[in-house]
N, C-alpha and C positions, 0 to 999 in steps of 0.2 A: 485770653486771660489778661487783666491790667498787670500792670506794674508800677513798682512804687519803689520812690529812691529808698538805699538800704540805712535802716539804724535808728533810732526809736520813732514808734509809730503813733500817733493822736489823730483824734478830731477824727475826720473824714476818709484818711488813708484805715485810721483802724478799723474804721466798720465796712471800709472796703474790703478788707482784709479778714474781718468775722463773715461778708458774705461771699467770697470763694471759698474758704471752707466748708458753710453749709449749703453751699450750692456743688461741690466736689465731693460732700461725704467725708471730708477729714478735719481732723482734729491739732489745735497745737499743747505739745505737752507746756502745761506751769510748774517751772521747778523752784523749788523756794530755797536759794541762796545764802550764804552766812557769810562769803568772804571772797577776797579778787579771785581766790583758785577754783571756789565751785561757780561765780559769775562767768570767769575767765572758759572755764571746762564746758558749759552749756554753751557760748557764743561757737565754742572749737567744735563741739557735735553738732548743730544746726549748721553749720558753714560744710561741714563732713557731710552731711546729711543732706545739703541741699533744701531747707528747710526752715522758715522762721519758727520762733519759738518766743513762751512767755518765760519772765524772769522778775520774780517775784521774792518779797522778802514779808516773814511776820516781824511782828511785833521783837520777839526773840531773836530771829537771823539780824534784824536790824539792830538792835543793841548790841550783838556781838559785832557786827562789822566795825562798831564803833568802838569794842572796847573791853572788856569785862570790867576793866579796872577805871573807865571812866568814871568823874567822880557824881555826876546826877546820872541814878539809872532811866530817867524820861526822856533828857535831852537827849542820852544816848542814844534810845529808840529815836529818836526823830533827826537827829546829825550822822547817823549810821545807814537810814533810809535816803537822804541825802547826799550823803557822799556815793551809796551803791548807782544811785540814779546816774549823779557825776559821771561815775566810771564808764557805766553803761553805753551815755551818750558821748562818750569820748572814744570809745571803742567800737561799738556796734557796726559804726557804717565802715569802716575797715572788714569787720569779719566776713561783709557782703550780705548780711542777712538784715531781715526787718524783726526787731523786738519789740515786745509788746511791754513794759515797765508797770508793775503795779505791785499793789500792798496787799494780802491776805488779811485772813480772820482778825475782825475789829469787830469785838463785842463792846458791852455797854460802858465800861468800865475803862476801856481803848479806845474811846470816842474825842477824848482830847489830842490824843496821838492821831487820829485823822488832821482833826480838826489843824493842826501846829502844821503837820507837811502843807495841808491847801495855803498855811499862809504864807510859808517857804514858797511853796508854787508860784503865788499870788507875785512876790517880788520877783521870782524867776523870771516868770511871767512877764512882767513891767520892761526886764531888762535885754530880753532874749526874741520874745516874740511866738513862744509855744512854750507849753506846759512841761514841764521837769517828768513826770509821770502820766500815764498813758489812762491810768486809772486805779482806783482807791476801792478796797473791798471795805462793806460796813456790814461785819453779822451780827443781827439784832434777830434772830429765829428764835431766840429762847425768851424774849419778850411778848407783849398781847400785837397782834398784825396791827393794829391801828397805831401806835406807840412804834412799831417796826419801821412800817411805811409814811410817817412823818418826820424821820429823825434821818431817813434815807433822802426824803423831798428836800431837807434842808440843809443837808450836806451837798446834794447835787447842785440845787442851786448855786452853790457857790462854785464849782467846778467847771460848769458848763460855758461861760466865760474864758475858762482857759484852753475849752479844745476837751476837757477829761470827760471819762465817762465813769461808772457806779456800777460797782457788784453786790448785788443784794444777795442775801439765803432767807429761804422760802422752806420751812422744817429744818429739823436739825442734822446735822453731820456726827454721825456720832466718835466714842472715840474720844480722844484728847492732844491737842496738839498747842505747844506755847502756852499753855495754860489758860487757853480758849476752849472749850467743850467740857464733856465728863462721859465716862463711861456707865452710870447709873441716869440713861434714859429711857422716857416711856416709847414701847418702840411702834406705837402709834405716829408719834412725831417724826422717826425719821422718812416719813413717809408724805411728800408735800400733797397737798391739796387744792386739785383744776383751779375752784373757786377764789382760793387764796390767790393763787398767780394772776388771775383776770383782774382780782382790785390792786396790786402791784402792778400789771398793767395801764390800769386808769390814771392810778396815781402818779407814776411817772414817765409815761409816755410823752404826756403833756409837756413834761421840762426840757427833759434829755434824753440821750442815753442811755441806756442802760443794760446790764445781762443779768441774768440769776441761775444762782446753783439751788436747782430746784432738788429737793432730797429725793432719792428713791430708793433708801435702805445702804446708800455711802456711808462706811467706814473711817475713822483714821487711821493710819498701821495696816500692819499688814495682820490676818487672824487665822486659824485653822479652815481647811476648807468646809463648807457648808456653815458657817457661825454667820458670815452674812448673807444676806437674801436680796439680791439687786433686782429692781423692777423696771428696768426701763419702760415700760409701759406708761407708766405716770407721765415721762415725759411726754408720748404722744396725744395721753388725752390733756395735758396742760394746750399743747401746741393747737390742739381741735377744737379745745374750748375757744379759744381766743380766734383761730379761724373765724368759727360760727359766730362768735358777739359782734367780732368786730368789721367784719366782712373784708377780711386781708387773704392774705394767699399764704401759699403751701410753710409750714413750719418760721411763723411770724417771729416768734421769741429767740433771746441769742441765749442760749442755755449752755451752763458750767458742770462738768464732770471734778467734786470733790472727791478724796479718798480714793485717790485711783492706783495707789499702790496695791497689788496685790491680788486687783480685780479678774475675774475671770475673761479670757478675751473674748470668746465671742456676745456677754454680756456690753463691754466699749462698742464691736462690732458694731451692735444691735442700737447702740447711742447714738452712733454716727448718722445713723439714718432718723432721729428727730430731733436735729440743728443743735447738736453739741458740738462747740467750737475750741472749747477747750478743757482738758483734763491733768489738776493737779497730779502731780508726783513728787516724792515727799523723804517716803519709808526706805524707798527702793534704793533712790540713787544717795542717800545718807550711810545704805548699806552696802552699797556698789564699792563709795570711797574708802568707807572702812577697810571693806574687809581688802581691796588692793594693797594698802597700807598695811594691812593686820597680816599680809601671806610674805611682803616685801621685809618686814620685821623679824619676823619668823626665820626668812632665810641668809639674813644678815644680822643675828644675834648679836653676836662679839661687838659689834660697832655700833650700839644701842648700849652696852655696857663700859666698853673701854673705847679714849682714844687712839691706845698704841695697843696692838696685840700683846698680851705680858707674855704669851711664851716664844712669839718669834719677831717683836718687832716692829710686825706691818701697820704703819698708818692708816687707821679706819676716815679717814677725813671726806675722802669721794663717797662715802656710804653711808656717813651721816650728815651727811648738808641737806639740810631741808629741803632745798629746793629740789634735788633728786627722788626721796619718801612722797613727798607732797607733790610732785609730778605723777607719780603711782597710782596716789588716790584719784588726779584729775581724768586720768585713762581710765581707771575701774568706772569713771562717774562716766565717760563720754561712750564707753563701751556701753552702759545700761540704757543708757540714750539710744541708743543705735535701735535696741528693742522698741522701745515708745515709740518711735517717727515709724516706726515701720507696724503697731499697732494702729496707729491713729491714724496710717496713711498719707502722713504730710511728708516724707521723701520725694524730694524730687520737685516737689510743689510750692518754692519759694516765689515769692511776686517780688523779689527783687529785680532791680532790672541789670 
């Protein structure tokens, strides 16, 4: 097995590092971040874990990291993705693990906010010698594939200079997440199609790199059992199509597991074995840190309401310092992690060296 120095991963380490995955059958979980405690909480389970892992922010997690009360809410989004990167690469190679840095759902509308980090990158770039981010999601699914697949050519273009590489979505994720998706779709769509992925093949093989979250009945959220219908099949005739066009070998495509809160396991199982290398999570561990926080509140009332006991006295102050509550949450988030690496099978399976 290679190995690779630990802490944000680009260019040539990353796709060494998407092909022991799908040459091992495992997956690394993407958890989309809002702030140093859930960034801080995922490097501490991937390091627990043994495990690299992705660490990604939307559009939303990146505004909040910057702010609520920031006074442009765009800069926000793009100075919030910025500084989480920062963090990241200031921290990562410490935790011992290798991270993967990238940006979620960018529909059409969030195409300037790609567009503003590449040029942050761009100076990063200039001054450092590697790319700030490992890689930039652009979903354009709910547009016509031609209009999809040229707006994705000429994003990457501009990345691939820096070592980045480009997440495309091929059908839609249903669901709604950041104000990216909707839950009134045709549910033809969530379901991608071979043909589709072989002209995103064509299209940008040629440039760069690239991965895609190909749909096959992915969710956002988490929903009643049976309300979703996961196919992984789609994925292997995606993978057999492109064998047969293009005459490549076993599972060519680096294929994205969207909506993977909540998902049935032996459905991920079943992922694993047609070169899925990485599967968001989202719902889960947003409700991991809750509810540790929401059971820790619960049993430390009084000090949630008063500083001094009114009827005996006691200083509540060790019970309501944040950093103790907000330590709670980062355990409930690092605990739900524990399940993922052990779903996906990347325990144990770092290429750190």
């Amino acid at each position: 097995m290679p190995k690779l120095k630990p802490g944000v991963v680009w260019g040539q380490d990353y796709q060494t590092l998407i092909k022991a995955c799908k040459e091992g059958q495992y997956a690394l979980p993407a958890v989309n971040v809002i702030g140093t405690n859930s960034v801080n909480a995922v490097m501490e389970s991937a390091a627990k874990n043994k495990s690299d892992v992705i660490v990604q922010l939307s559009n939303g997690g990146a505004e909040f990291y910057a702010g609520k009360g920031f006074p442009d809410p765009f800069q926000a989004k793009v100075l919030g993705a910025v500084s989480a990167a920062l963090h990241v690469h200031a921290l990562a190679e410490h935790y011992g693990i290798c991270v993967i840095l990238h940006t979620d759902h960018a529909n059409k509308k969030l195409i300037p906010w790609v567009d503003a980090m590449v040029t942050y990158g761009e100076e990063f770039f200039k001054k450092r010698g590697f790319p700030l981010f490992s890689s930039h999601m652009v979903d354009l699914s709910e547009e016509p594939i031609e209009e999809n697949l040229a707006e994705c050519a000429r994003i990457l273009k501009r990345m691939v200079p820096l070592g980045m590489s480009i997440e495309i979505e091929l059908g839609v994720t249903g669901g709604e997440e950041d104000g990216v998706g909707s839950d009134d779709i045709d549910n033809a769509k969530l379901y991608t199609q071979p043909e589709d992925v072989l002209l995103a093949y064509e299209t940008l093989a040629p440039i760069g790199h690239f991965s895609t979250a190909a749909s096959f009945g992915n969710v956002h959220g988490v929903y009643s059992p049976g309300n979703v219908k996961l196919r992984p099949d789609i994925l292997k005739n995606s993978q057999d199509l492109i064998t047969k066009a293009k005459g490549l070998g076993h599972n060519p495509l680096d294929l994205v597991f969207h909506g993977g809160s909540g998902s049935e396991k032996d459905k991920i199982t079943e992922s694993l074995g047609y070169g899925v290398f990485k599967m968001n999570i989202d719902t889960d561990t947003q409700f991991a840190f809750a509810e540790s926080i929401g059971k820790y509140v619960w049993n430390n009332e009084k000090a949630f309401a008063y500083q001094i006991d009114p009827d005996n006295g006691k200083p509540y102050k060790k019970q309501y310092d944040p950093r103790v509550w907000l330590r709670e949450g980062e355990k409930g988030l690092v605990k739900r992690m524990d399940e993922a690496f052990a779903d996906l099978r990347s325990a144990g399976k770092s290429l750190a060296a």
